[in-house]
N, C-alpha and C positions, 0 to 999 in steps of 0.2 A: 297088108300089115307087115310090118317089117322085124323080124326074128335076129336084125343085127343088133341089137343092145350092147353098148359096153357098161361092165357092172365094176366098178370099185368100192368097196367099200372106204378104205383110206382116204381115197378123194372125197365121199358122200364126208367124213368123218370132218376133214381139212374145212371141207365148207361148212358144215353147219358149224362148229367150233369158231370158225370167222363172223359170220353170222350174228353166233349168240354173241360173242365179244362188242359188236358194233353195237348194236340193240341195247347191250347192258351199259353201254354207256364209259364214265369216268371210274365207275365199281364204290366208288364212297358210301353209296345206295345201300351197295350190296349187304356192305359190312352194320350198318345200321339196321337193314331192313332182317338179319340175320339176326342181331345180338336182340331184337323186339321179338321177333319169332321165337325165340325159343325161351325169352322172359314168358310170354305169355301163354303158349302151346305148349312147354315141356310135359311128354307123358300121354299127352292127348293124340285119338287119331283124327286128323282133319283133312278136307278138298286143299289143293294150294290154292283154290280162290279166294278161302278164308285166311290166306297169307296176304293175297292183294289189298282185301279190306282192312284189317288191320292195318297197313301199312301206308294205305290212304287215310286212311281215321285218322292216321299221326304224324301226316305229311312226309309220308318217304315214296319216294317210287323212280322209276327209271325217267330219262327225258323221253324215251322209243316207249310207247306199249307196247311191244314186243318184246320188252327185258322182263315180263315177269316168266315165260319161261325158261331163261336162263339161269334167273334167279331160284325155281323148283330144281333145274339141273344141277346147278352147284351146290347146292343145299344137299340135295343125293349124294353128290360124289365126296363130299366134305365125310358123310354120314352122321351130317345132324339131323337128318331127315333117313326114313327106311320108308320104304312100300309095302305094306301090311300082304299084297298078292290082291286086296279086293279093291270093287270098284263101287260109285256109287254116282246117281245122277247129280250133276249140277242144280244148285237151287238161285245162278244169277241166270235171271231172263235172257240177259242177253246170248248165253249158251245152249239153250232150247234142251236143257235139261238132259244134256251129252252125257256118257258116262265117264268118269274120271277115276286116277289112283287112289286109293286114301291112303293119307301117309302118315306115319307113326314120327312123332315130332320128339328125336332124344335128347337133342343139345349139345 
């Protein structure tokens, strides 16, 4: 096993920020799938899976499936969204009932 690791976090930081960017796509998404998020969750705490659904309910979403965690990530850093601190299992099957943030929805 090899104990040479190099650890940066800037570069971990540089790529994933590339990353979400690609995945998210053209961002038009974003700003839609933002201004329905907080129409209809303002004050609620919910999974952001229950951001996905709504957002497919109303035809919005990324071209990558992979942009809806970017979509959670900017939502935080914006702070239209908080992280309550708790967690709670997933109720889409497809997630085997993982446990997730729940997140406090301000606007």
């Amino acid at each position: 096993m090899s104990t040479n690791l190099l650890l940066d976090l800037e570069a971990g930081e540089r790529a994933r920020d590339a990353g979400m960017a690609a995945a998210a796509g053209d961002g038009d998404w974003f700003e839609r799938a933002a201004r329905l998020i907080v129409a209809h969750f303002a004050g609620q705490e919910v999974l952001a899976e229950r951001f996905r659904a709504l957002c497919i309910k109303h035809g919005i979403g990324p071209d990558d499936p992979h942009g809806w965690g970017p979509l959670t990530c900017a939502l935080s850093r914006r702070g239209t969204i908080v992280d309550t601190g708790r967690m709670e299992k997933s109720q889409d099957p497809r997630s085997h009932a993982r446990r997730q943030p729940v997140w406090r929805v301000v606007g």
